[in-house]
matplotlib code that plots the C-alpha trace (Angstrom):
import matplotlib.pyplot as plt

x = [0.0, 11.9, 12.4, 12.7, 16.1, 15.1, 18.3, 19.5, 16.2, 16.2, 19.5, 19.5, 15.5, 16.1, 18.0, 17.2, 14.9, 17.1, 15.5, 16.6, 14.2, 11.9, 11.7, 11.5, 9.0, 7.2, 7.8, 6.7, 3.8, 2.5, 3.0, 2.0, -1.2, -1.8, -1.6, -3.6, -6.7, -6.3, -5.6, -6.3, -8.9, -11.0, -11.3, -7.8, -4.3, -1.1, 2.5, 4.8, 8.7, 10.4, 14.1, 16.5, 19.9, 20.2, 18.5, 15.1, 13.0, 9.5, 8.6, 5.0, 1.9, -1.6, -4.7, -5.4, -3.5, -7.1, -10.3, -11.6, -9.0, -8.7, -4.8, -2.9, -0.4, 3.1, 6.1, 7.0, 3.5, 4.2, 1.8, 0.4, 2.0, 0.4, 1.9, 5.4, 6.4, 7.0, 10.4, 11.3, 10.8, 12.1, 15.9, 15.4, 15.4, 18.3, 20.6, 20.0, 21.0, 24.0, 24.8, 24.6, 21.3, 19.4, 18.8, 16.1, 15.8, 15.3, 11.9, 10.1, 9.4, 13.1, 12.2, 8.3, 8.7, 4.8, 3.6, 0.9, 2.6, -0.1, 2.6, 4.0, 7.4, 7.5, 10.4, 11.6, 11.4, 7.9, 6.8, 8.9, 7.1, 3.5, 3.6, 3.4, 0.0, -0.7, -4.3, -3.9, -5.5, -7.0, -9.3, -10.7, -13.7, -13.5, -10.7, -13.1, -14.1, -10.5, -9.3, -9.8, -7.6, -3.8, -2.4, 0.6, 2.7, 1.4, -2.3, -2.2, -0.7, -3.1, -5.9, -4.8, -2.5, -5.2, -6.8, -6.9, -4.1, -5.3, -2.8, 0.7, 4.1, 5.0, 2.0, 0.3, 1.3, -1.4, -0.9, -0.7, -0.1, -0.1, 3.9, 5.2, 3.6, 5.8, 8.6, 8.7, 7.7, 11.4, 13.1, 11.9, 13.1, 16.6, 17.5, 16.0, 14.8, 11.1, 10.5, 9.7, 13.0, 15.3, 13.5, 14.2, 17.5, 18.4, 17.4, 15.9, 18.4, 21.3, 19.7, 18.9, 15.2, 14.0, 10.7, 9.7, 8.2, 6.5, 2.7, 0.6, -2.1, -2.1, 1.4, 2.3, 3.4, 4.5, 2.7, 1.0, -1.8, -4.8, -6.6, -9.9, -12.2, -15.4, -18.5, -22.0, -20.7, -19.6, -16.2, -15.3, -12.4, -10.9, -12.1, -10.2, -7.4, -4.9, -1.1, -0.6, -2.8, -0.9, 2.7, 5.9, 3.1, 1.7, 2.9, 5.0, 4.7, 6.9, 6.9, 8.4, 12.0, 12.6, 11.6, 13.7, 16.6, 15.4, 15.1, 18.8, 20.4, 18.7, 20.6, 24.2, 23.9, 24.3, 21.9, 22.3, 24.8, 24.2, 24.0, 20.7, 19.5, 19.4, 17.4, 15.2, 14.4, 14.4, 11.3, 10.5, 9.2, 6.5, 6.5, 4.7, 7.8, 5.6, 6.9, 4.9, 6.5, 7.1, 10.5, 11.3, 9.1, 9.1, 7.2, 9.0, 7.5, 8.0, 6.8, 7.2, 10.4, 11.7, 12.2, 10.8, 10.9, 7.8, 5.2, 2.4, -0.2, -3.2, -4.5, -7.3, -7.6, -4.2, -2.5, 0.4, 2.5, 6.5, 8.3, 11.9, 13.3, 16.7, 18.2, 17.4, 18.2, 14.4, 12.4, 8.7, 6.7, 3.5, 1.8, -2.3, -4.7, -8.0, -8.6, -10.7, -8.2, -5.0, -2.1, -0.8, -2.2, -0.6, 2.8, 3.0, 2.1, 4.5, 7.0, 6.3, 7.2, 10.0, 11.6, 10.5, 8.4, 4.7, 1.6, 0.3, -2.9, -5.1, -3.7, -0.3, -3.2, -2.4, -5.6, -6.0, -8.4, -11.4, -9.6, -6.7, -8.2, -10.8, -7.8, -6.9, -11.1, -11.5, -11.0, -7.3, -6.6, -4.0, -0.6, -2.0, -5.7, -7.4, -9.8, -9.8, -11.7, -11.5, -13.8, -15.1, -17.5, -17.5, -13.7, -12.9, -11.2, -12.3, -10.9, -13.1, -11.6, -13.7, -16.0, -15.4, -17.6, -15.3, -15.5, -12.0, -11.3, -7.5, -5.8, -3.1, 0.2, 1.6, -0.7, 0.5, 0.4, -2.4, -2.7, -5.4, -5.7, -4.1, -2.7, 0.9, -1.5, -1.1, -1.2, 1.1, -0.3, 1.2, 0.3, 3.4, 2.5, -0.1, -2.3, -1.7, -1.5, 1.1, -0.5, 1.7, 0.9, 3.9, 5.4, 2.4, 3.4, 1.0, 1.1, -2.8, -3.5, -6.3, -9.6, -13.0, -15.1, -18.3, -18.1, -21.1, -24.5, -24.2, -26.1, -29.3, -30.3, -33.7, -34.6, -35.4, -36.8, -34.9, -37.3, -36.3, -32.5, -32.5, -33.3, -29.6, -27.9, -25.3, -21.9, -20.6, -17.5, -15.8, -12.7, -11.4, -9.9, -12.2, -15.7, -18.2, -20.0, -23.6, -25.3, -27.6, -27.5, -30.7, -32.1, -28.3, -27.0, -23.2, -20.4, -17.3, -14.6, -12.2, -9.4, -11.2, -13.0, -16.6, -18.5, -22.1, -24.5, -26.4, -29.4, -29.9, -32.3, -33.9, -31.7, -28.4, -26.3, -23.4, -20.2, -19.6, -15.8, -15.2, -16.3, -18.6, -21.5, -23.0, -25.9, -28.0, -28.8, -32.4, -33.6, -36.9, -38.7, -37.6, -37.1, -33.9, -30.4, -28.2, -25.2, -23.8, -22.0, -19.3, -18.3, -15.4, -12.8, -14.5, -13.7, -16.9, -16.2, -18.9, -19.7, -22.1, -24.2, -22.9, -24.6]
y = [0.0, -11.3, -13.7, -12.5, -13.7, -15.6, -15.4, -12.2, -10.8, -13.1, -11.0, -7.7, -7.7, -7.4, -4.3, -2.3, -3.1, -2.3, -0.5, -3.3, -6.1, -4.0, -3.2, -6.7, -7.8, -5.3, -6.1, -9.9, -9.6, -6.7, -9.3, -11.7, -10.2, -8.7, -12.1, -13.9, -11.5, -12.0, -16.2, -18.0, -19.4, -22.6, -22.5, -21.4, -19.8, -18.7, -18.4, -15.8, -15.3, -12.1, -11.3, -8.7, -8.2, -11.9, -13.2, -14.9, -12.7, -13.8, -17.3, -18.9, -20.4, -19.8, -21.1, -24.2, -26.2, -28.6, -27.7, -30.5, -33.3, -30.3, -30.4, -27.0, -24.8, -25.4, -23.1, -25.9, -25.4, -25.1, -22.7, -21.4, -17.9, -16.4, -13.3, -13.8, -16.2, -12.8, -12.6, -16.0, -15.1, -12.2, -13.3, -15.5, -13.4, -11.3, -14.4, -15.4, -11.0, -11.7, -15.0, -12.3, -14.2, -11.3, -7.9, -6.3, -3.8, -7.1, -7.0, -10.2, -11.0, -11.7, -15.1, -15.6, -14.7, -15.1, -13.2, -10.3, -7.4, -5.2, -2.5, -1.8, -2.5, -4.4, -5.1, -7.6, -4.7, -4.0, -7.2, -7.1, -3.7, -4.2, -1.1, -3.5, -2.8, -7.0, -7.8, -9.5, -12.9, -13.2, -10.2, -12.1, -13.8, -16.9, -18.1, -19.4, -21.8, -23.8, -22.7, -26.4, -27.8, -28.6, -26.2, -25.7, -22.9, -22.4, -22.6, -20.4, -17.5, -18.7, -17.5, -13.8, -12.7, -11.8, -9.9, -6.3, -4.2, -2.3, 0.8, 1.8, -0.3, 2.5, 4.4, 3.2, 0.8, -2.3, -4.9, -7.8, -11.9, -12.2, -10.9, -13.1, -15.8, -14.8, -14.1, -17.9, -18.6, -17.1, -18.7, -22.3, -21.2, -19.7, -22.2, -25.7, -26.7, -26.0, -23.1, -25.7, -27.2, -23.9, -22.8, -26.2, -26.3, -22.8, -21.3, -24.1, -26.4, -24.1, -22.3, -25.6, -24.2, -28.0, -27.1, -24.6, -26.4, -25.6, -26.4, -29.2, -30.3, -34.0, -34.4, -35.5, -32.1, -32.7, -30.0, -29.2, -26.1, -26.5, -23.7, -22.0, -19.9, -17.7, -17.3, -15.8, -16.2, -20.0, -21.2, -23.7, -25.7, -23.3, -23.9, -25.6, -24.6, -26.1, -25.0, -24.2, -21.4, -19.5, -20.8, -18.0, -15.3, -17.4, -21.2, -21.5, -23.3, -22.2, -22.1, -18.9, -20.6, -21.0, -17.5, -16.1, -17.8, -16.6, -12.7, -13.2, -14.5, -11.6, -9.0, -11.0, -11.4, -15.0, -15.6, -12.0, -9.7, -6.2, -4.3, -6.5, -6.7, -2.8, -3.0, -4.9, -2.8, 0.6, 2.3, 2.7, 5.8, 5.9, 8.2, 11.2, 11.1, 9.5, 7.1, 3.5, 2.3, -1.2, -2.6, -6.3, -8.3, -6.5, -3.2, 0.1, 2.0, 3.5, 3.1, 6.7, 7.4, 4.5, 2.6, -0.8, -3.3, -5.7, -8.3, -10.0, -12.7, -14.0, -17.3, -19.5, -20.3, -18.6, -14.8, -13.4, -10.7, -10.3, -7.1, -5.9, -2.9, -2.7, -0.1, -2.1, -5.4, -6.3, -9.3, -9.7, -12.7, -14.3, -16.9, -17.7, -20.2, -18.7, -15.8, -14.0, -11.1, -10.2, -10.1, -6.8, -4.3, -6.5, -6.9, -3.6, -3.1, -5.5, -4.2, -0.6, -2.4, -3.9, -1.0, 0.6, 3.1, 2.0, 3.4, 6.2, 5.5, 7.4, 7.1, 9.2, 12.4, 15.2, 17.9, 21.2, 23.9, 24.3, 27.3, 25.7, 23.0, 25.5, 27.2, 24.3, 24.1, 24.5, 22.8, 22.1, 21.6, 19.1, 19.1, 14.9, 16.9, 15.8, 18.1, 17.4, 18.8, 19.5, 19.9, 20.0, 18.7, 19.5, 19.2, 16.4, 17.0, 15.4, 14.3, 13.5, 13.4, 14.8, 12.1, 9.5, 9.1, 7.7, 10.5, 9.8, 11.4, 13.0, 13.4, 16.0, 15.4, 19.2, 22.4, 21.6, 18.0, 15.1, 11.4, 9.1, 6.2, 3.1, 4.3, 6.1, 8.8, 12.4, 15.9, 18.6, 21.9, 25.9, 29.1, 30.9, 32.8, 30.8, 28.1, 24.9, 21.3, 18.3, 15.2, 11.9, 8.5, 6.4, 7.0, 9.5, 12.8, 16.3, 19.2, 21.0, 24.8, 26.3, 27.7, 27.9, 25.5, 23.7, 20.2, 18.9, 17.3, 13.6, 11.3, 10.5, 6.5, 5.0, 2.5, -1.2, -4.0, -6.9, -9.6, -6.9, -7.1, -10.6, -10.9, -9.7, -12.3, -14.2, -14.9, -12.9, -13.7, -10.8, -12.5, -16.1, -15.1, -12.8, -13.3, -10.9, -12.4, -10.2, -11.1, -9.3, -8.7, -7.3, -4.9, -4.2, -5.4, -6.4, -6.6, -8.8, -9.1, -12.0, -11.2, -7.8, -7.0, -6.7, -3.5, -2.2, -1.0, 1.4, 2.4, 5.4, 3.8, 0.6, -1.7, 0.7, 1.0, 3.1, 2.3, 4.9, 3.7, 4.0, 6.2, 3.3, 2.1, -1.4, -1.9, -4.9, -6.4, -8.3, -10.7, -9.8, -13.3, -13.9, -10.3, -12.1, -10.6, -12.0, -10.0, -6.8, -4.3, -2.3, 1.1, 2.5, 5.3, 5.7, 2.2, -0.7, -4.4, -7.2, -9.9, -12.7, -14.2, -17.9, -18.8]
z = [0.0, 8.9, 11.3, 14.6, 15.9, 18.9, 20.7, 20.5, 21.6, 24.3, 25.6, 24.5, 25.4, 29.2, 28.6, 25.8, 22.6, 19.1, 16.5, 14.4, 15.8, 16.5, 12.7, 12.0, 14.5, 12.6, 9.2, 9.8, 11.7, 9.1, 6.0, 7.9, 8.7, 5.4, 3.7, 6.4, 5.8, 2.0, 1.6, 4.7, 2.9, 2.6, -0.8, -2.3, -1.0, -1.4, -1.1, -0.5, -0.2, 0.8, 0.5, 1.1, 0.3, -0.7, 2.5, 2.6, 5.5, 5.0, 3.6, 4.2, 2.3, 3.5, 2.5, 0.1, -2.3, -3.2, -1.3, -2.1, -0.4, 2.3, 1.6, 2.5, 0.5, 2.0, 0.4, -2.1, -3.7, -7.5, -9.3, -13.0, -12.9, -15.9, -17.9, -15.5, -18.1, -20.4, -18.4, -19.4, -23.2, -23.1, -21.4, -24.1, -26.9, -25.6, -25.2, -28.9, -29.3, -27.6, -29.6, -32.5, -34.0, -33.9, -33.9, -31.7, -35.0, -37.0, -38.7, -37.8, -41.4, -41.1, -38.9, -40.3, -43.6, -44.6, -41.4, -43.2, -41.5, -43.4, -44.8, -41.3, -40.2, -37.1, -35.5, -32.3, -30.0, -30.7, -30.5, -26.6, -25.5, -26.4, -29.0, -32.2, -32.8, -33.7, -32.0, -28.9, -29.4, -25.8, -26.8, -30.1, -28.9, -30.8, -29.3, -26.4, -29.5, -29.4, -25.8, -24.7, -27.8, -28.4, -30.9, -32.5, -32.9, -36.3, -35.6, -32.6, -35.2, -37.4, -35.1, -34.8, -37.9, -39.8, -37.8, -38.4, -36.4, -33.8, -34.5, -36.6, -34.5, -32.0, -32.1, -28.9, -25.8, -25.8, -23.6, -26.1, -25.8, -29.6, -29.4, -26.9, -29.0, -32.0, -30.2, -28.2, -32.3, -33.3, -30.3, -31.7, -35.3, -34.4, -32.1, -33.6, -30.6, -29.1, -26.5, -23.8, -24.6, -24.8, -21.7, -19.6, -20.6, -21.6, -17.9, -15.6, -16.0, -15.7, -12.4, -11.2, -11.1, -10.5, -9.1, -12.6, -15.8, -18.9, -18.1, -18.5, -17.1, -17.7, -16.3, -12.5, -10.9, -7.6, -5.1, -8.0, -6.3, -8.1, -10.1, -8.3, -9.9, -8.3, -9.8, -8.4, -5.3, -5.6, -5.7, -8.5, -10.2, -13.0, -16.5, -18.7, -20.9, -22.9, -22.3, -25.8, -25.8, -23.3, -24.7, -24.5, -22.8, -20.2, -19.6, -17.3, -13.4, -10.6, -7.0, -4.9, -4.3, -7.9, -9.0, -6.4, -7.8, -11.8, -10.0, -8.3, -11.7, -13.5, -10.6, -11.0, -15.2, -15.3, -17.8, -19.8, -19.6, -17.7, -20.9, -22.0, -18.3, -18.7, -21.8, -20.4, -17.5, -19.7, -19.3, -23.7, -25.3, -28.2, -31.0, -29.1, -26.7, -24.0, -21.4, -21.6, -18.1, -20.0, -20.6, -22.2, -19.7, -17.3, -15.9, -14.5, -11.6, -8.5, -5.0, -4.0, -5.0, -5.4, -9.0, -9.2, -11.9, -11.9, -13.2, -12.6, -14.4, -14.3, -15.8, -15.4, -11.4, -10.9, -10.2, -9.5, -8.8, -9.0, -8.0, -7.3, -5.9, -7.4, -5.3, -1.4, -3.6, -2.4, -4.2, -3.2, -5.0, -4.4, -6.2, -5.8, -6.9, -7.4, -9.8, -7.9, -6.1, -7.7, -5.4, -6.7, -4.3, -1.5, -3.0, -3.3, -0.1, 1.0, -1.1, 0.9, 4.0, 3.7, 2.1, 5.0, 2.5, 3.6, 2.8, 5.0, 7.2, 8.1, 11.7, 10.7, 9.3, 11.5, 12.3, 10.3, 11.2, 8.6, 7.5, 6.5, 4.7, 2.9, 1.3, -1.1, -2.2, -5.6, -9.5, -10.9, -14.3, -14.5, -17.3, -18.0, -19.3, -15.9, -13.9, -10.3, -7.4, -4.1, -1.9, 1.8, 4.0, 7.6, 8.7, 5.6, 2.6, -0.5, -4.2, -7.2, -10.8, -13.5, -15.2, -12.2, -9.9, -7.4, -3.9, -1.9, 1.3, 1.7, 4.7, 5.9, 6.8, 6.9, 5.9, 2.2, 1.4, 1.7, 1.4, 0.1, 2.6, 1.8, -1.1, -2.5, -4.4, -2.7, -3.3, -2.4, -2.6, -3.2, -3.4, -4.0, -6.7, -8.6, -6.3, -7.6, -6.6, -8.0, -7.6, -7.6, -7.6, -7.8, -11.3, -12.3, -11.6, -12.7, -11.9, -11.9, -11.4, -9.4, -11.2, -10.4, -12.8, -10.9, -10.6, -12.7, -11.5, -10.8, -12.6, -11.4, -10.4, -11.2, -9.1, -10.5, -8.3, -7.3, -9.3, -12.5, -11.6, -11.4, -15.6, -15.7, -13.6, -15.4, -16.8, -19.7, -22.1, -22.6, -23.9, -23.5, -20.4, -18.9, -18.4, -15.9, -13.4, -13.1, -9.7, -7.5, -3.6, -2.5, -4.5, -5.8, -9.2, -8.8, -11.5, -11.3, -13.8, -13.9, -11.5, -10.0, -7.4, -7.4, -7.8, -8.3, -11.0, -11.1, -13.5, -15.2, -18.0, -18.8, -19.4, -19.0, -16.3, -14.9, -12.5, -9.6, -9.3, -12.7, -15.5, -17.5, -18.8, -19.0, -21.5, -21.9, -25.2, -25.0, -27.0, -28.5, -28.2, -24.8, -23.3, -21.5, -22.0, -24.6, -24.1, -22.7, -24.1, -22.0, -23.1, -21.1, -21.9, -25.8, -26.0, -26.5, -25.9, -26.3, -24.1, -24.7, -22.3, -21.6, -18.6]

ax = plt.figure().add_subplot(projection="3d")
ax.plot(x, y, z, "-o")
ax.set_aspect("equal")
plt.show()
């Protein structure tokens, strides 16, 4: 937003209590907690491992590995961990650059000669950073048609190279799976050998990572943690997916021992040289000059002032979340096997911790009179094209950004500067010659000056019955991976996308509904026969995205 050494406290504990200890009494029973609330579960779990300066401070599992036999996680517990596998490709295309098979300027009709690049020239790199512009096959809906089958290489860039591109290479940052399947797709064809193979023996074998593996379900996995997912309010076994789909973006098993060795060979360049390990953690510009906070499988940010490098994934009944703090030599990892919270929010709170950065509560806010919080009142106009105002009720200051209708309260901690809770977002305010407020947010950073536009009406609710909210109860495929679960608590429709937490709807016509925490709509599509709903449309950020009723 450690292990307490038993002996020495045992000693020095009569006398005097060192800030030291009492720092990492702290520091354990803080993770400890915050992973106890989250994943000491019936129903799913988790493991996490913690190190510092090449020591191991915090290693436990929580939760469980199979509800069903009632068997617990234990730290061996080996896990799905999703989009993490991006690292894996990536070292791998930089070894082959340093074997001088490559260039990361090389166009990738160089290695797929027949790929339909559409008159664009697309390179390694942008295939590396998301800013290709290829469609991302987990967003083409009829992938959910073959997600079940064995593919090959071949027919999984079948499915998607056709597909018209979604922008010019280097015009945009996209997330996008599609690359990292043609990149493990130029690691088979430059080295002869499969990705599984160049992986296991490439990496694995020479870490002695004997716990990792390129998935598969039908194998015998040793402390294999089975996938979890939950819908309308039940708890399930994970749907179904072939490893193939997933391949050089998303295959890969691990446990938190083994990554911790793949994050310390990364730091001491036994795998890639520093020159390439800097390349990969190189926060890339696009054309417009603008930062994308993406390297080569990996993400840049900052927890306050801090740099990080980090990743996470998410894959059917499994998420995770990876980050390292270069400059305390600081590795925080947890694995899960359920879908249905990401870990990130809590790495990164852990992460805060142990660099001894945490978030602020609202326990550290000092008190300001109503004077001094009424000076900062008012609408900025932020350098990012953001509005954002302030305002006060009572003796509480509170943030809204224009076209959200998320309310936050902020709290002081000096006349000038306020915190959200639970958070890294704050303001510092000034008035020195122009009022104006710079609001930061890890590795977002505006600056806003003061003006005096009205914040607009809100939009008004209509009220529907429950027996009318329950017609829109269901599941909805959004994309192969990510499906919205529509239930109803009360008389209050509910939202929940795979891997995110739930949130409500509320209706503003028949049949369309908005988000309060986010600036969206949901519209229902009904059949005409049935009057049921056969789909749902989602229109967020200009953007619209189609998701069929499947249940």
């Amino acid at each position: 937003m450690k292990k307490t050494i038993i002996l020495n406290l045992f000693f020095l504990g009569l006398f005097i209590a060192t800030p030291s200890i009492q720092h990492a009494q702290s520091m354990e029973t803080q993770i400890d907690q915050l992973m106890n609330d989250q994943y000491q579960k019936d129903n799913f779990g988790a493991t996490i491992l913690v190190s510092k300066e090449g020591k191991v401070i915090f290693r436990k599992a929580y939760g469980k590995a199979n509800a069903e036999l009632d068997i617990d996680v234990i730290p061996e517990s080996v896990f799905e961990i999703g989009s993490i596998t991006k690292q894996f490709t990536a070292v791998g295309i930089l070894m082959l650059l340093e074997e001088g098979k490559l260039s990361l300027d090389d166009e990738i009709t160089k290695f797929i000669p027949d790929y339909p690049t559409q008159d664009t020239k697309i390179t390694i790199h942008h295939l590396l950073t998301h800013t290709s512009g290829i469609k991302s096959y987990t967003s083409i809906p009829s992938l959910r048609d073959f997600a079940r089958k064995d593919l090959s290489v071949t027919e999984l860039i079948d499915a998607f190279k056709n597909e018209p591109m979604d922008f010019k290479p280097n015009e945009e940052f996209r997330y996008n799976n599609s690359g990292y399947v043609l990149l493990g797709y130029i690691i088979e064809k430059i080295s002869g050998v499969s990705y599984e193979e160049f992986i296991q023996k490439r990496i694995f074998d020479k870490l002695k990572m004997t716990t990792s593996y390129y998935g598969s379900k039908s194998k015998i996995i040793k402390n294999r943690a089975y996938g979890y997912q939950e819908r309308e309010n039940e708890f399930k076994n994970a749907d179904y997916i072939s490893m193939t789909i997933p391949y050089a973006a998303g295959s890969i098993m691990s446990t938190v021992d083994d990554l911790l060795k793949w994050n310390t060979a990364i730091r001491n360049h036994k795998l890639i040289s520093k020159e390439s390990t800097q390349k990969a953690f190189t926060n890339y510009k696009i054309n417009n000059g603008n930062n994308i906070n993406y390297g080569y499988g990996w993400f840049t940010n900052r927890i306050k002032d801090v740099p990080v490098i980090e990743h996470g994934g998410g894959i059917f009944g499994y998420t995770t979340q990876g980050i390292y703090v270069p400059s305390e030599n600081a590795y925080i990892i947890i694995l899960t096997n359920c879908d249905c919270i990401t870990p990130t929010d809590i790495a990164y709170k852990i992460a805060a911790i142990t660099i001894g950065k945490p978030y602020a509560k609202v326990s550290d806010a000092i008190k300001l009179s109503k004077e001094k919080l009424q000076k900062w009142v008012g609408a900025y106009k932020f350098d990012d094209g953001t509005t954002r105002f302030i305002t006060l009720k009572g003796k509480q200051l509170y943030s809204k950004r224009l076209n959200s209708n998320g309310t936050f309260k902020i709290y002081p901690t000096s006349e000038k500067s306020f915190f959200f809770d639970d958070s890294f977002a704050e303001y510092i305010f000034s008035d020195d010659t122009k009022k104006q407020a710079i609001f930061r947010d890890n590795s977002i950073v505006s600056t806003g000056f003061w003006s005096d536009e009205k914040m607009p009406e809100p939009k008004k609710e209509m009220k529907l019955s429950p027996e009318v909210l329950k017609q829109y109860v269901g599941t909805y495929q959004l994309a192969p991976n990510l499906q919205v679960e529509v239930t109803v608590e009360g008389d209050k429709l509910f939202a929940q996308p795979t891997n995110q937490s739930k949130v409500e709807l509320f209706a503003e016509a028949e049949h369309k509904f908005f988000l309060k925490v986010v600036v969206a709509t949901i519209t229902f599509e009904m059949d005409e026969t049935t009057k049921l709903p056969v789909s749902l449309t989602l229109d967020q950020g200009g953007n619209q995205m189609n998701a069929k009723k499947i249940n």
